[in-house]
N, C-alpha and C positions, 0 to 999 in steps of 0.2 A: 504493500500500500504506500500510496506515495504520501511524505510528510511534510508540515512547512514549518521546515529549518532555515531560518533566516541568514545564520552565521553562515551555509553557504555560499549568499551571496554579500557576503559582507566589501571583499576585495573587486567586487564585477563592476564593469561599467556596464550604463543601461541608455536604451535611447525609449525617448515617449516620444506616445502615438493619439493625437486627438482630434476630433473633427468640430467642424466648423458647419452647421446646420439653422435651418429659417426659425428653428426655436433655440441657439445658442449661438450667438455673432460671434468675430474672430477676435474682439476683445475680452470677451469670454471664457473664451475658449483659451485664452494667453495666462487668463488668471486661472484657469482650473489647473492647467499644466505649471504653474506657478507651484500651486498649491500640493500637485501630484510631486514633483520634483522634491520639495521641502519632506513632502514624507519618503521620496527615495531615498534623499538622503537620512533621513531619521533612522532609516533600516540600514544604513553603513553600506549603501550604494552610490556612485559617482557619475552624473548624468549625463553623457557627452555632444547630443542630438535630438532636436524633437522634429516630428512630423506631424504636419497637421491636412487635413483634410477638406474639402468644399464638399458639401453634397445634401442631399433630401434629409438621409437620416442611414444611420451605420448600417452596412452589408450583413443581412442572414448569415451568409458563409465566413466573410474572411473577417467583418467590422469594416475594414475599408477597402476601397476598390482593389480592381487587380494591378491596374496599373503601378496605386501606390505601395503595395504588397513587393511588387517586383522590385519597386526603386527603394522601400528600406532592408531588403534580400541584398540589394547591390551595395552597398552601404556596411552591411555587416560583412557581405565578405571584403570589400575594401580595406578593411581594418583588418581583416586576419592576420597580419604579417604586425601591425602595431605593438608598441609595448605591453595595452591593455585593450587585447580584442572585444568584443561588443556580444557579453555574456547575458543579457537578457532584455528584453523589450516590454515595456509594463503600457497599458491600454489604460485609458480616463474611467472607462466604464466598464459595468461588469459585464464578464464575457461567456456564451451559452458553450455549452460542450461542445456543438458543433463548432462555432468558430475558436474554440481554442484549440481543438483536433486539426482544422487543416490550417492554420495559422503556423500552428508547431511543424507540422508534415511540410512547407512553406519556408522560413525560415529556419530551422533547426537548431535555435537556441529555446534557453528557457523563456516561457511567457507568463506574465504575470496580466492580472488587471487589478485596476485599484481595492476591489474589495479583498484579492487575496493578500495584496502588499499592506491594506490596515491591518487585517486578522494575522500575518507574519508580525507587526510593532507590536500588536497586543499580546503576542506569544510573546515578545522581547521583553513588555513593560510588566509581565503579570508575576507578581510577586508570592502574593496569599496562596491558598487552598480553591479558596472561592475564586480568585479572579483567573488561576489556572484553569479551574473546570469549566468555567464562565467560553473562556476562550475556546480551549479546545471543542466542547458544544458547538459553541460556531463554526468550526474550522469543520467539524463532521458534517453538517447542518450543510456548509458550503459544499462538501466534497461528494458529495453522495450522488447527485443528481449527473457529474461530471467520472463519475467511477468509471465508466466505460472505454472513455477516450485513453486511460492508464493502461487499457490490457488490448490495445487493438494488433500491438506487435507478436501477439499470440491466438491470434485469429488464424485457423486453420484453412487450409488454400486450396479447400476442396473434394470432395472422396467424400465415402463412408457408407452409412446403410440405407441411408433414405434413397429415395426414385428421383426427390428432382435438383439434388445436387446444388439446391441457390443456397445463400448465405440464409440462414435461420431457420432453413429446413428440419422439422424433425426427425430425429437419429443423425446431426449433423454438428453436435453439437462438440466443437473443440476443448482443449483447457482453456483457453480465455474466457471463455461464457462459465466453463464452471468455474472457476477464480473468481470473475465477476461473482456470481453468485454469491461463494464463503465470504468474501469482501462484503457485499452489501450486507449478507448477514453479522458480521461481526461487527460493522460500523453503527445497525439499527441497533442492535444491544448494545456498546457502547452508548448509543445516546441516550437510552433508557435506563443505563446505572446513570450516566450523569446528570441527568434529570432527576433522579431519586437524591443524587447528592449533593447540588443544586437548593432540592427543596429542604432537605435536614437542615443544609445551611442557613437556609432562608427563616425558616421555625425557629432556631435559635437567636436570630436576629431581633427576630420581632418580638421575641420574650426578651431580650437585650433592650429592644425600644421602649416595651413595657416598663421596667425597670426603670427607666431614666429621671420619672419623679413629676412635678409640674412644672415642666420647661418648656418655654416654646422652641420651635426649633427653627433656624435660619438653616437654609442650601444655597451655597453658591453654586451659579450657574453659569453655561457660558460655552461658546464656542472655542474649540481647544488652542492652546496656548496665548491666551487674553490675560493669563496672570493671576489666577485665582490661586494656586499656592501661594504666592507670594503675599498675594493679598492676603490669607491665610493663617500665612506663617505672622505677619505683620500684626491683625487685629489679636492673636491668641497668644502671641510669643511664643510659637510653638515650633517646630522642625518638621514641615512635610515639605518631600522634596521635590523641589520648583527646579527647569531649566528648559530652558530654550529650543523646547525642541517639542513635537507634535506626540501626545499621551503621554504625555512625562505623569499623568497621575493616571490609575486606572482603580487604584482602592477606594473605596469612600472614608475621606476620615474624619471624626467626626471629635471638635473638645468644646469642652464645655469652658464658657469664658461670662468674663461681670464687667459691667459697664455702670458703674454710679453706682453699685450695692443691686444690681439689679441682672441676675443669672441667666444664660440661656444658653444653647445647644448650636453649633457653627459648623457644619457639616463638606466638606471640600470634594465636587464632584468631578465623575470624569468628564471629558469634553466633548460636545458634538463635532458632527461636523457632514460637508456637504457629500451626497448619495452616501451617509453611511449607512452599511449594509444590516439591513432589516433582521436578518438572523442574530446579528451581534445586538441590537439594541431587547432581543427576545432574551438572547442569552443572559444576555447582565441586568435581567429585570430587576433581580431581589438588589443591586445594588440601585440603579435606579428608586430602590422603594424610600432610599432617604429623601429623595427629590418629590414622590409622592404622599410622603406621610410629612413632609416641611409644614410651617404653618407661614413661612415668608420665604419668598425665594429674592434670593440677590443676581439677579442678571450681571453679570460682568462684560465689558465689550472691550474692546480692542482700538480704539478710536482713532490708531494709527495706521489702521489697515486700511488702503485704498478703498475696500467691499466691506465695511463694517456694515452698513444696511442690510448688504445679502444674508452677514452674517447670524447679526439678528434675527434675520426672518425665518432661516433655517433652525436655528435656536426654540425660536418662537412652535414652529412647524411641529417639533421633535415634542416640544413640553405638551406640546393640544394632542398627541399622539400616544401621548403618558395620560392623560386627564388632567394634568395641571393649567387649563390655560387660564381659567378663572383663579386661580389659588394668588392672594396679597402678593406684591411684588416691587420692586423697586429697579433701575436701572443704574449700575457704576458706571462711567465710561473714566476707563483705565489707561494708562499709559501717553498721559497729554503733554509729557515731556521730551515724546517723540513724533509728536503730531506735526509735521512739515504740509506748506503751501507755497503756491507760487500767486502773486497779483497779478489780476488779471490788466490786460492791457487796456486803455483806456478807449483805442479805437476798436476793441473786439466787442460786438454789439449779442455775440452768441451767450445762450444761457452757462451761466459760471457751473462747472463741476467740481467733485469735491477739492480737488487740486488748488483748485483758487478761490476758497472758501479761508477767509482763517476761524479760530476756533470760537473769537470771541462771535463771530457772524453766525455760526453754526450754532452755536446756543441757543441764537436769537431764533429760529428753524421750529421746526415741530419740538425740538426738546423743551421750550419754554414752559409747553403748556403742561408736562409736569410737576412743575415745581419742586416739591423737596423729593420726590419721589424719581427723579436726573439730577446725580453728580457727576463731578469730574476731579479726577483724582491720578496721582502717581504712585503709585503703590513701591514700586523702586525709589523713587525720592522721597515718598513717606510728603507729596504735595498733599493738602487737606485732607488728610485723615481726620483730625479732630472733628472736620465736620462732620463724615461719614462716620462717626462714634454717636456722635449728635443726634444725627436722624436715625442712625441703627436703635438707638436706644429711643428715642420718641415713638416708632414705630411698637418694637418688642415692649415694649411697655401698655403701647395701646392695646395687642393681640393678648397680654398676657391678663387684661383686665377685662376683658369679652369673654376667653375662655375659662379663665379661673377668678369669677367678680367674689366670692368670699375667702381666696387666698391674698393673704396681706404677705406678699412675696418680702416685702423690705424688712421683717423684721423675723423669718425664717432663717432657720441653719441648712443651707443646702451642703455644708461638708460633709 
């Protein structure tokens, strides 16, 4: 059975493959491949070439035409003779069996698409019990439907007992279809312990939540690497570790912190992010469940990210797919110490984008009409925090007096 071992493409170079279609323009299409690249590299691969596409919408067979098939075939073999020949090609989107079968038969390097190169980081980042079996769930979950394409070099070339001699005939049946077979079976029971251990996990969690006392609970939220450890680590004085790099958290962790004599639960989640894949957000429900059992979520954004809107809205998307959309909420925008603009020219009469926007103008925008409920903050420079203490506890104050109106939380021992 084939595994994703990510260390072996640790030392590969890779080229990306994305298309350009009338529902995703090539500026788009620049930023996904952006976005794909930053998590190649997160898995300790080195990007040398992208390709990108025009067209209706990706090929049944190959993902992208034949033509361009042929000319990134030409490409990797051009490099053969190079220092670091061109060890695998990873796709924006995710890829059906059939086009990773003749993509691969095509090519003849390794192929990835973006879903298996997140579920490879999250094999890298997963540390616990839970968020290993979390992972591997998915990784089965992904691989099952694609099991076939692994054994077709054991496909038998014809003969045997049957009359009409075609591929699938019965009494024709080679070692690859039985392989196949023991595979799919071992992978289904595989996913049925992991779901049973999954769920023990999850049971003891939630008698863990029980437990917690009359706390409300705060979740940061956020699309991945916006700085919510850091944030984190910042409001709690605590050591969850933050870095620069795409699912640097995958545990939920959760401490408990005071603000003014006044206790609550600060929960540090993992990150979304865009087309992640549906199995992995199944697999990690029970971690998710701090994000749904929150009594305030703290949205955190990124405010330096060219696409922090898209961001959001995917953010957004993923929480109404939890049942969170309605649950209290507040927005941080993070990171305004690296928020860069250009001024726009005085004879350019075209509508200003975010580029030439500066912040204090962008305030002035739809976030206005939040009020305390949109900050902005540096969480690396430790910019207004105090404020965001301010309204953290204004807030948690208010939920904890709706929820618990005859606990007199200020003058309890929560040690």
């Amino acid at each position: 059975m084939k595994e994703f071992v990510i260390s072996e493409a640790k030392a590969e170079t890779a080229v990306l493959v994305g298309l350009i279609t009338n529902q995703q323009s090539e500026a788009k299409t620049k930023e996904y491949l952006d976005e794909l690249e930053f998590l190649a590299e997160t898995a300790g691969a080195v990007v040398v070439r992208r390709f990108t596409q025009k067209v209706g919408g990706p090929s049944a067979v190959t993902y992208v035409g034949s033509g361009k098939l042929l000319e990134i075939k030409q490409y990797i073999k051009d490099c053969e003779d190079a220092e670091e020949p061109v060890g695998m090609v990873i796709f924006d989107d995710e890829l059906t069996a059939k086009q990773l079968r003749n993509i691969e038969k095509e090519l003849q390097v390794k192929i990835l698409d973006r879903t298996s190169l997140i579920l490879d980081i999250f094999a890298m980042r997963a540390q616990t019990a839970e968020a290993k079996a979390q992972v591997e769930l998915a990784q089965h979950r992904y691989m099952l439907p694609r099991l076939q394409r692994l054994w077709t070099h054991l496909e038998r070339q014809g003969g045997g007992s049957g009359s009409g001699g075609g591929k699938g005939s019965v009494g024709l049946r080679g070692p690859g279809e039985t392989q196949l077979e023991m595979d799919r079976r071992i992978i289904l029971q595989r996913i049925t312990l992991l779901k049973q251990r999954l769920k023990e996990i999850d049971q003891q969690k939630t008698t863990q939540r029980k437990n917690r006392g009359r706390l409300i609970r705060v979740a940061l939220v956020g699309y991945t690497n916006v700085g919510k450890s850091t944030m984190m680590n910042l409001l709690s004085k605590s050591e969850v570790f933050a870095e620069n790099k795409l699912f640097a958290t995958l545990d939920t962790t959760v401490r408990k912190m005071t603000i003014d004599n006044l206790p609550f639960l600060l929960a540090d989640t993992v990150g979304f992010i865009r087309k992640l894949p549906s199995d992995l957000v199944e697999s990690f429900k029970s971690t998710l469940d701090e994000v749904r059992e929150a009594d305030l979520l703290v949205h955190v954004v990124d405010i330096s990210h060219p696409d922090f809107e898209e961001q959001i809205t995917v953010v957004e998307k993923t929480l109404a797919e939890l049942g969170c959309a309605e649950k209290p909420s507040m927005m941080v925008f993070n990171k305004i110490d690296a928020y860069t603009w250009t001024p726009q020219d005085e004879d350019d009469l075209t509508e200003p984008t975010r580029e030439n926007i500066s912040l204090d103008e962008l305030r002035r925008t739809w976030m206005a009409k939040m009020g305390d409920d949109c900050l902005f903050i540096s969480a690396r420079e430790k910019e207004n925090i105090d404020e965001l203490r301010d309204v953290l506890y204004k807030r948690v104050r208010e939920l904890h007096v709706q929820k618990y109106p005859y606990n007199d939380f200020l003058y309890q021992d929560y040690e």
